[in-house]
C-alpha positions as CSV (number, residue, x, y, z in Angstrom):
1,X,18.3,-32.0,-8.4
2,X,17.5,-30.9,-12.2
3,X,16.4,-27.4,-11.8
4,X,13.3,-26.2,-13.4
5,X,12.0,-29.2,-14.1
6,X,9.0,-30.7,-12.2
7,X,6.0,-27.9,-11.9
8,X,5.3,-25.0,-14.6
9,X,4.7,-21.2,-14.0
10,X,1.1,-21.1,-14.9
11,X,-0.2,-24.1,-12.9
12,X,2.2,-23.2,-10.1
13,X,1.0,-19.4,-9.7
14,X,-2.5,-20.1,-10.8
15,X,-2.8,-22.6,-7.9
16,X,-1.4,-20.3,-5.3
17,X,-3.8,-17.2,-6.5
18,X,-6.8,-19.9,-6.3
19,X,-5.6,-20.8,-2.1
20,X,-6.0,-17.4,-0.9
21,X,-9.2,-17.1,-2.5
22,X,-10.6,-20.0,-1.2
23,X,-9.0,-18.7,2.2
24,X,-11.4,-15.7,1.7
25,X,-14.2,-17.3,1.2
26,X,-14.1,-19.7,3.7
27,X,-13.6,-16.7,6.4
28,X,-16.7,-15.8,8.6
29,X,-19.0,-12.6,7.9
30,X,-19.2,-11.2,11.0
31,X,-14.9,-10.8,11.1
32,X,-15.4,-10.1,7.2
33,X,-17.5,-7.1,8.1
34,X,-15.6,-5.7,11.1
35,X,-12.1,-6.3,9.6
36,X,-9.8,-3.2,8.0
37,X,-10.1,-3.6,4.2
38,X,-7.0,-2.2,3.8
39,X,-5.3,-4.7,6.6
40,X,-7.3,-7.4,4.8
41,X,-6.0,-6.3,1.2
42,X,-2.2,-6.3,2.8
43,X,-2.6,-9.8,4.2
44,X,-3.9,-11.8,1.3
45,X,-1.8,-9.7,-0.8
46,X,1.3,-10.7,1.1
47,X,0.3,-14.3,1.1
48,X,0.0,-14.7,-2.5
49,X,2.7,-12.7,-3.7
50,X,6.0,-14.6,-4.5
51,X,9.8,-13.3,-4.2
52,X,11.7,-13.8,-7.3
53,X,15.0,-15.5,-7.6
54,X,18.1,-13.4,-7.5
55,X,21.5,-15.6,-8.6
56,X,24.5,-13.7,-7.2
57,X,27.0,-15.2,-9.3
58,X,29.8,-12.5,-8.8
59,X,29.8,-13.9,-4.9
60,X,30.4,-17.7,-5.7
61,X,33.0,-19.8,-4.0
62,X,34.8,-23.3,-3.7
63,X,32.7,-24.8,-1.1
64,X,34.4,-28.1,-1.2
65,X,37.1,-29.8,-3.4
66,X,37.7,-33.6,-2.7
67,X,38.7,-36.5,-4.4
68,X,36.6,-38.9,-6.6
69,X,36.5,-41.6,-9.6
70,X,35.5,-40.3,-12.7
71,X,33.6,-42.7,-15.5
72,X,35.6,-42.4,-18.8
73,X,33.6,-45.8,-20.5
74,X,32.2,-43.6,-22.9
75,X,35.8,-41.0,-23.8
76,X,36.3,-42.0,-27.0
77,X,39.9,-40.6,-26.6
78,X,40.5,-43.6,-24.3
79,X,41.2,-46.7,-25.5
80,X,38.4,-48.8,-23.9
81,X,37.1,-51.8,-25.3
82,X,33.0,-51.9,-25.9
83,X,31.3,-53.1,-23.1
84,X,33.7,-52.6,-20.5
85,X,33.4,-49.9,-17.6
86,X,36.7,-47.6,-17.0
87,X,37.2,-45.7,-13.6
88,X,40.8,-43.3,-13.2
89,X,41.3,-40.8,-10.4
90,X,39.7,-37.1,-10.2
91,X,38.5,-34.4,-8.3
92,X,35.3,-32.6,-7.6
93,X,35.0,-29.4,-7.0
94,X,31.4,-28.0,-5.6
95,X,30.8,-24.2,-6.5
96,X,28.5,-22.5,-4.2
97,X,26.3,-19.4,-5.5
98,X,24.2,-17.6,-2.9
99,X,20.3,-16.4,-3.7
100,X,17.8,-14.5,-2.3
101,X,14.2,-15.3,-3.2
102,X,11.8,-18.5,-2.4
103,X,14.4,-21.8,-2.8
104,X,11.0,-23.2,-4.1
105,X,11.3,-21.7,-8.0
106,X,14.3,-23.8,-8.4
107,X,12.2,-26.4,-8.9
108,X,9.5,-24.3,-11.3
109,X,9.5,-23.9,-15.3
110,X,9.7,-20.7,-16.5
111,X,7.1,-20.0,-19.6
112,X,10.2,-19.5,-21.8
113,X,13.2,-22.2,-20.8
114,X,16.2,-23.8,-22.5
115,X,15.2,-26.8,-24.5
116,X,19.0,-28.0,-23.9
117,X,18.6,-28.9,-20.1
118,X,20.5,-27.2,-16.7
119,X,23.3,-28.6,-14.7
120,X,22.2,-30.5,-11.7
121,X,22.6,-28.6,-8.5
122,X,22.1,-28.9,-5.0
123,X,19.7,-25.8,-2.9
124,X,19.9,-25.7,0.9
125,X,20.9,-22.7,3.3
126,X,20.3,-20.0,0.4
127,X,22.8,-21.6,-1.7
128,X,23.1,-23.5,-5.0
129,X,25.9,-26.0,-5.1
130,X,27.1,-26.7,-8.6
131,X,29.4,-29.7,-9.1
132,X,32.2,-30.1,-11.7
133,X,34.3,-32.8,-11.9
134,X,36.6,-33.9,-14.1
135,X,39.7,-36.6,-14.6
136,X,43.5,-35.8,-12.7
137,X,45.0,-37.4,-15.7
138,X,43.3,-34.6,-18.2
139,X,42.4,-31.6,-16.8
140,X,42.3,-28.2,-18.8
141,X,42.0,-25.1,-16.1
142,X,40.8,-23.1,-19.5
143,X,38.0,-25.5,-20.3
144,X,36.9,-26.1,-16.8
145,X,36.7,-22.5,-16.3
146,X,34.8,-22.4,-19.4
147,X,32.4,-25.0,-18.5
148,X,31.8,-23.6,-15.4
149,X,31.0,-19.9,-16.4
150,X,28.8,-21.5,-19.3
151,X,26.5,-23.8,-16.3
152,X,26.2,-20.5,-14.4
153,X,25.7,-18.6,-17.3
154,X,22.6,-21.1,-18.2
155,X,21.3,-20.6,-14.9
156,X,20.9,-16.9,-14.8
157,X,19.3,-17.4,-17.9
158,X,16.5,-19.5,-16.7
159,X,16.2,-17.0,-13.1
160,X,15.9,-14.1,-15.3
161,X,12.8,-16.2,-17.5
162,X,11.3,-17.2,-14.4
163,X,11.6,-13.5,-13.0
164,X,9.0,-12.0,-16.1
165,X,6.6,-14.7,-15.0
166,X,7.1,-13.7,-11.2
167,X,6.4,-10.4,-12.0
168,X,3.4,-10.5,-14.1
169,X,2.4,-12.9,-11.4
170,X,2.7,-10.2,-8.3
171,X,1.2,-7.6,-10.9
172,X,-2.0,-9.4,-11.1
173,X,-2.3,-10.2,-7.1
174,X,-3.7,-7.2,-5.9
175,X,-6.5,-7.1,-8.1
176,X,-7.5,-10.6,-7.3
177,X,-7.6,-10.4,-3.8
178,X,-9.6,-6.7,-3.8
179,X,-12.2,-8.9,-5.8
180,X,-12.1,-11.7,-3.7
181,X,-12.5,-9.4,-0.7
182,X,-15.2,-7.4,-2.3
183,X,-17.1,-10.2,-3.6
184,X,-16.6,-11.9,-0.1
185,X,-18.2,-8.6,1.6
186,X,-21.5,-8.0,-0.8
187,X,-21.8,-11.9,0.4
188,X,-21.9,-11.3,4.1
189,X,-23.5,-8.5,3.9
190,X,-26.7,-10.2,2.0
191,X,-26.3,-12.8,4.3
192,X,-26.2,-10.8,7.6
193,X,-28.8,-8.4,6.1
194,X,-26.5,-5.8,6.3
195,X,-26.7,-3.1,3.7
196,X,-24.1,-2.2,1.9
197,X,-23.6,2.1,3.5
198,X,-27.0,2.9,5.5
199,X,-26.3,6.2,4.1
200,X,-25.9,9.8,6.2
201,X,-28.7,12.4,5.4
202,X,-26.8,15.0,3.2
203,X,-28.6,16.1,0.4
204,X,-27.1,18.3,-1.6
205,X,-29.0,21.8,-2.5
206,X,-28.9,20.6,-6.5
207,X,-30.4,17.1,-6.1
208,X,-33.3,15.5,-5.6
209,X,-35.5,14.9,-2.7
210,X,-34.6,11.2,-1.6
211,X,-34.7,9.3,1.3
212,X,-31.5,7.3,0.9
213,X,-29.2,9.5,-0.9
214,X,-25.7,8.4,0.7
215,X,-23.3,10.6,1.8
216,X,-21.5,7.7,1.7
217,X,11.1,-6.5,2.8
218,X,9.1,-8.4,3.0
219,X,7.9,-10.8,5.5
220,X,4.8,-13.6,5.0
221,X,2.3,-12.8,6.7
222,X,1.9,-15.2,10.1
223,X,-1.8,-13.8,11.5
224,X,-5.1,-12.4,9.8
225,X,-5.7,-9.0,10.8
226,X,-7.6,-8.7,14.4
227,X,-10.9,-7.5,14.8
228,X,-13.4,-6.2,17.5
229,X,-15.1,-9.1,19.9
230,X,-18.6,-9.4,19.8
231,X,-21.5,-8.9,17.1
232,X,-21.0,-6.8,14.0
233,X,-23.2,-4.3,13.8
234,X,-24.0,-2.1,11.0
235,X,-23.0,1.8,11.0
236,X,-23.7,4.8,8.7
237,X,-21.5,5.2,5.9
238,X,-20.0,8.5,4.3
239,X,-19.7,7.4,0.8
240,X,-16.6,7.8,-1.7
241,X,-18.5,10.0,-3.6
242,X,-19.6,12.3,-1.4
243,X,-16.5,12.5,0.6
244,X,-15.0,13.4,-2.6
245,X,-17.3,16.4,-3.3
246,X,-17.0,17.7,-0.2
247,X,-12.9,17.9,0.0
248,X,-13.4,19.3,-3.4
249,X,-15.5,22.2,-1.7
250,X,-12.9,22.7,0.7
251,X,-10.7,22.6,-2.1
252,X,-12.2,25.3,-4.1
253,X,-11.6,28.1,-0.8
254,X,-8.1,27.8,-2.4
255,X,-8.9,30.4,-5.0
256,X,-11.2,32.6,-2.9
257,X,-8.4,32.9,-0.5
258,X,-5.8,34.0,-4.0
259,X,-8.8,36.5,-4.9
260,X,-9.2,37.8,-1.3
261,X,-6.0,37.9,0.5
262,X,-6.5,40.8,2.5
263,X,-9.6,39.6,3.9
264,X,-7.9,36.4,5.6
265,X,-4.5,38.0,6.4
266,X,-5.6,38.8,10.4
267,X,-8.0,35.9,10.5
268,X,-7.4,33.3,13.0
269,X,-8.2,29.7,12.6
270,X,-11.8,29.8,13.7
271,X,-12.6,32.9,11.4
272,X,-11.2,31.0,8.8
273,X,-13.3,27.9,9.6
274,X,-16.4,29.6,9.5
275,X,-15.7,30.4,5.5
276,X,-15.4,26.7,5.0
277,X,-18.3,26.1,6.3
278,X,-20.6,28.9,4.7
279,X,-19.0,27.2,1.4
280,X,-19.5,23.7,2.7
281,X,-23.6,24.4,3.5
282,X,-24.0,26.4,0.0
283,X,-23.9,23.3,-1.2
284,X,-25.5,21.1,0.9
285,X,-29.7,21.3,2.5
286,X,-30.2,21.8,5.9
287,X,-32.1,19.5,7.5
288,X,-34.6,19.7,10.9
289,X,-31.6,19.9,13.0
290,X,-30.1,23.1,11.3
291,X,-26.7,22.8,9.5
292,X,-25.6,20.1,7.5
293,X,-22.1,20.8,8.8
294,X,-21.5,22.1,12.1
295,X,-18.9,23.6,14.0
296,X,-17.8,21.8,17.1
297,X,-14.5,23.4,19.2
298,X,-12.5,25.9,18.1
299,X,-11.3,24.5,15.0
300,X,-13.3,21.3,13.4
301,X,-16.2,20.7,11.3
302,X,-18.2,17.7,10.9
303,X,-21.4,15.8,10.2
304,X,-22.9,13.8,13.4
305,X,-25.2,10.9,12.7
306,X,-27.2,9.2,15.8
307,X,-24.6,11.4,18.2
308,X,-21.6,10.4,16.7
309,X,-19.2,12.1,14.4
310,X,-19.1,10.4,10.2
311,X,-17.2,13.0,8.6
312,X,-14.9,15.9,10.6
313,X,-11.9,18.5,9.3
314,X,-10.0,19.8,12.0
315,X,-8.0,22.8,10.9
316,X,-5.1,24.1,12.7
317,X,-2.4,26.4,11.4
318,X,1.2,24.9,10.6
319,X,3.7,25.3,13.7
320,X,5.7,22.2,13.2
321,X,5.3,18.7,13.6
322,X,4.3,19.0,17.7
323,X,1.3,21.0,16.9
324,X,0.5,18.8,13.6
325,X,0.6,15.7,15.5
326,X,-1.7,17.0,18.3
327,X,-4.4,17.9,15.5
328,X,-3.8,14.1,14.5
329,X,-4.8,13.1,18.1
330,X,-7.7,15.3,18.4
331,X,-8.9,13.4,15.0
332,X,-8.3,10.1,16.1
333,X,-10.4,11.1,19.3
334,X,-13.3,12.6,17.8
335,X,-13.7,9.2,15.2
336,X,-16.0,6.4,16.5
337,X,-17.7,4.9,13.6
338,X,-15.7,1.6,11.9
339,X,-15.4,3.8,8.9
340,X,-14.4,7.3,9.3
341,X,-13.6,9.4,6.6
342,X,-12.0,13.0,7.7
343,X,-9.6,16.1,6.5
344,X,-6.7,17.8,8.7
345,X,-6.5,21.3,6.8
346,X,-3.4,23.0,7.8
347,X,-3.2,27.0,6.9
348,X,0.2,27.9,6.2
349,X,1.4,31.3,6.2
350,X,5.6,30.2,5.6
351,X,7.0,30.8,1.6
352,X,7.5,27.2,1.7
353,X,4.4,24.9,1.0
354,X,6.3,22.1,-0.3
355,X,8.4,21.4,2.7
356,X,5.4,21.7,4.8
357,X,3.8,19.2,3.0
358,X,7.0,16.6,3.3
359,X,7.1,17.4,6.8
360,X,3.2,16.5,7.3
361,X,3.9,13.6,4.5
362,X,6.6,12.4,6.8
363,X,4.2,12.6,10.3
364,X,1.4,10.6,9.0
365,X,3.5,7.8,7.8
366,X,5.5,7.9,11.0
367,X,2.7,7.3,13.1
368,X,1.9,4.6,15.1
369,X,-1.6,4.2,13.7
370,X,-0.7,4.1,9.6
371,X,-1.7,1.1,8.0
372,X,-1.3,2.9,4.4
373,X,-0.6,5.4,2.9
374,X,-3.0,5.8,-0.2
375,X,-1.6,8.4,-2.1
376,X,0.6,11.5,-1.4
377,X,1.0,14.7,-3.8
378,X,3.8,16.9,-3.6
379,X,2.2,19.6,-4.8
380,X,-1.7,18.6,-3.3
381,X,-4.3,16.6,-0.7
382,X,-2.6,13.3,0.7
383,X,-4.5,10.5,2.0
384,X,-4.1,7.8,4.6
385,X,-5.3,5.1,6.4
386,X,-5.1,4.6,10.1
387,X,-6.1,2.0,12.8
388,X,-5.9,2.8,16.6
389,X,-5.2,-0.4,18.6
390,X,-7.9,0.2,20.5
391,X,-10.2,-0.5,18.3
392,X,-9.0,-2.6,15.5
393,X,-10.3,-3.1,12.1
394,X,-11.7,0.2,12.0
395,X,-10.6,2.0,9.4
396,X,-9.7,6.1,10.0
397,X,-9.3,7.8,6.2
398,X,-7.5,11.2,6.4
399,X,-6.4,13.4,3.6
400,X,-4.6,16.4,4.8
401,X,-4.8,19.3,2.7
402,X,-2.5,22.4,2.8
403,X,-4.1,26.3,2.3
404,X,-1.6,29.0,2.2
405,X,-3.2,32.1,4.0
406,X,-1.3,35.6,3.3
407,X,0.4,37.0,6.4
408,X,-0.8,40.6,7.4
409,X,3.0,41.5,8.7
């Protein structure tokens, strides 16, 4: 085959981007609704990304070396009269070259190319076979080495031209399927008469009375995400917004504890809950049922909506992994809507906040539950995504956060 020859980048990529688009919109809105968004994003993601080329050219070898009659009509160092064909005796030698990548690019035109043409080659078991033959009678070893290194050398040029396009191509997939998806979600839920968040009733003290303010490598993928049986149903929504304001409560008891530190050095973990939540209500209006944010246990707080927990922090002091994963268990217990959004607040009284954090960095992402981790600060709140197999498509958000409480010893 000539390589890079028969389809171009931009028609190519463009095509691939507009399948898994159409794939989206043709999916139902009932398993649109009760699907992850996150396992969703991954899917579609992985589906339209591509794997660039990779020529490893310092690993080629003689595959083959036979025999053959070589053409020499047109050597005008022969003497061969016009019009008449002349055959003599030579040998082929086929140069294999493994790759990594999707064999399919081989056949794809890179947005910048060589106007001069590539050798023709052969691709089959994640090799390219490159063919050189020349007469018995004439052969220079310094100019078929030449010739070779120059056809190899034209090849890496055209993989490294197709790997910019590659790239700016898997650079602009995630975007386009989050719109796809999110466009593909305000659809079913105008269809199903779903609203977007039905909103929990937290008003904050500062705000305005309101009815409806929202508290609110790689493998292609073979299967879409799975999903719940039966109807979707709609469920009250914490919203981004919200969640954020009230982890940045949480976050503020940072510097209370800095200004106070006698005060919390002989408090245990429900003393130092309660301060949370005095902070947590100062900002927030009680409603007919008392408390905007409640305590529950020992340990958590949380927001119920029609008897079932939206928002919850469990807080537990740091005594190594077996005692961090249990507080991940008791989260993942307490959780029941389809999207839960939560904090694990671990009080830490070692010199050492940093390798806490990597330790708790390296629980969450071991666990069988993580679909993603969103972000992770060495030096702040973390935040992840998990599923329990139990009840799939429902999404769990947890950012732990790490307090460092002054020992009284």
């Amino acid at each position: 085959m000539y390589p890079f020859s028969e389809r171009d980048t931009f028609a190519t990529f463009r095509n691939i981007i507009d399948s898994v688009v159409n794939e989206i919109k043709s999916l139902e809105n009932g398993y649109v609704l009760k699907a992850s968004e996150s396992e969703l994003e991954e899917f579609y993601t992985e589906k339209a990304l591509i794997e660039p080329l990779v020529l490893h050219s310092d690993q080629q070898y003689t595959k083959n070396q036979s025999g053959t009659q070589i053409d020499v009509s047109h050597d005008f160092r022969r003497a061969v009269f016009p019009g008449e064909r002349a055959v003599v005796r030579g040998t082929r030698i086929d140069i294999a070259i493994p790759f990594e990548g999707d064999p399919e690019l081989w056949q794809i035109r890179a947005s910048t190319w060589s106007s001069g043409g590539y050798p023709e080659i052969d691709v089959k078991n994640g090799e390219i076979i490159l063919s050189i033959s020349f007469p018995d009678d004439s052969a220079n070893p310094d100019q078929l080495k030449l010739d070779i290194c120059r056809s190899i050398k034209s090849l890496e040029d055209a993989v490294g031209y197709l790997k910019n396009d590659v790239t700016n191509h898997n650079n602009s997939v995630p975007n386009a399927v989050k719109q796809a998806l999110k466009r593909k979600r305000e659809l079913a839920q105008a269809t199903t008469g779903a609203v977007a968040a039905l909103g929990i009733p937290v008003r904050r003290v500062d705000s305005s009375p309101t009815f409806t303010i929202p508290a609110k490598r790689r493998t292609r993928p073979t299967s879409r995400p799975s999903v719940e049986t039966g109807a979707y149903q709609p469920e009250p929504v914490l919203d981004e917004k919200e969640y954020q304001h009230i982890l940045e409560i949480m976050r503020s008891m940072s510097l209370v504890i800095e200004r106070n530190p006698a005060s919390f050095a002989s408090l245990d973990e429900e003393s130092i809950r309660d301060h949370f939540l005095l902070q947590l209500n100062g900002h927030y209006e009680s409603g007919a049922t008392g408390e905007t944010f409640n305590a529950s246990g020992k340990t958590d707080i949380l927001i119920r909506e029609v008897n079932k927990n939206v928002f919850i922090a469990e807080c537990k002091f740091w005594r190594g992994n077996k005692v961090f994963g249990e507080a991940v268990g008791q989260l993942l217990g307490y959780l029941t809507w389809r999207d839960s959004k939560c904090a694990l607040m671990i009080f830490n009284r070692t010199k050492d906040s940093n390798t806490v954090r990597n330790k708790m960095h390296e629980a969450m992402e071991s666990l069988p539950e993580h679909r993603k981790t969103v972000f992770h600060k060495t030096e702040g709140d973390s935040r992840y995504i998990l599923i329990k197999e139990s009840e799939p498509g429902k999404e769990i958000i947890v950012t732990t956060q790490l307090y460092d409480i002054p020992s009284d010893k």
